[in-house]
Phi, psi and omega in degrees: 000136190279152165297335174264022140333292176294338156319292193305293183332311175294324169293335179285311185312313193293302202293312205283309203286325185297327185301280163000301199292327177288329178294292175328318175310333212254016171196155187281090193281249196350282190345269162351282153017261188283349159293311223284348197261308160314317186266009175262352191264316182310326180275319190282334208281307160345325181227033168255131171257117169287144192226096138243100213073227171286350181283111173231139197250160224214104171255028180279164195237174162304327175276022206286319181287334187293311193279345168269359172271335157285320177270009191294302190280004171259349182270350181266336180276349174268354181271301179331273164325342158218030167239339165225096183277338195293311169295355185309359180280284179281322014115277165322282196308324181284297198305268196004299201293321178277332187297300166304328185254017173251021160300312175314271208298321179256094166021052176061064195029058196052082190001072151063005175288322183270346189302319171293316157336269171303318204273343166316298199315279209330307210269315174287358170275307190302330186264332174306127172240166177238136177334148199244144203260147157291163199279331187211180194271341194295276220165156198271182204244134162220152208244134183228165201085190177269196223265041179244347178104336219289340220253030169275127195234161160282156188274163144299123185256177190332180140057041198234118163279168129003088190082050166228128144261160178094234206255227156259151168073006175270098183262174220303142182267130165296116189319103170263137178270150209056027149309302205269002182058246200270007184250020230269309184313312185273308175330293174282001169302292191326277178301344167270004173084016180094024190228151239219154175220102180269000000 
């Protein structure tokens, strides 16, 4: 065995956690989660027996198949949620739904541990947006002016002065009056940030 060995070990560990970290950013991982976490207490409990001392108590009920197809199905909709994030939607609302209907059917939703469970998932499914791609590989678009669009520009980058458009070091073409035709006063009000050019 090499002195390096636990380097190389810390480097495989450090790449599989950032790949992990990274998979997770790109799909609602909680949700999933806290579904898939919901649904094992909902399954299980129906059909478990407790041993105390000699004593074993036995909970199972009539509803024991209703409570293992929910919960068999709040464990497939937290797998659903993070491998077809594109369903996250639908995804969310059925757990809620499988969730409210194990209070009934499952022993108060697997004694209300699996009910939060799934009802957390569900609602953090429901909430999750997935990142919005730039507008260009350049840089993001940010909007100034009101709520008409007119006033969108590409950012700038730092160290840019002051009154350049277009590319750096380019300034501004000076503002004439009846260039801009019959609007002219609001147009440049418009293109200046709301500031009047006198």
């Amino acid at each position: 065995m090499s002195a390096e060995t636990p380097v190389q070990s810390a480097g495989t560990f450090t790449r599989l956690r950032l790949r992990f970290r990274d998979w997770r950013g790109h799909r609602p991982f909680w949700a999933g989660l806290f579904t898939l976490l919901g649904g094992v207490p909902i399954a299980y409990f129906p059909y478990a027996t407790l041993k105390l001392g000699h004593m074993s108590i036995a909970m199972a009920t009539t509803a024991g198949a209703g409570s293992l197809i929910i919960g068999v199905l709040l464990i497939t909709l937290g797998l659903t949620m993070w491998f077809q994030k594109d369903t996250r939607i639908f995804a969310g609302v059925a757990a809620i739904l499988l969730a409210l209907v194990s209070l009934v059917v499952s022993n108060i939703g697997g004694f209300v541990f699996g009910y939060l469970l799934a009802m957390v998932g569900g609602a953090l499914s429901l909430a999750w947006v997935p990142d919005k791609p730039q507008s260009e590989a350049g840089g993001r678009w940010k909007f100034f002016g009101g709520p008409s669009g007119n006033g969108a520009r590409k950012d700038v980058p730092r160290g840019t002065p002051e009154g350049t458009a277009g590319e750096a070091g380019q300034p501004h073409p000076p503002y004439a009056a009846g260039d801009l035709g019959e609007a002219d006063d609001a147009r440049i009000e418009d293109r200046d940030r709301g500031h009047r050019v006198g």
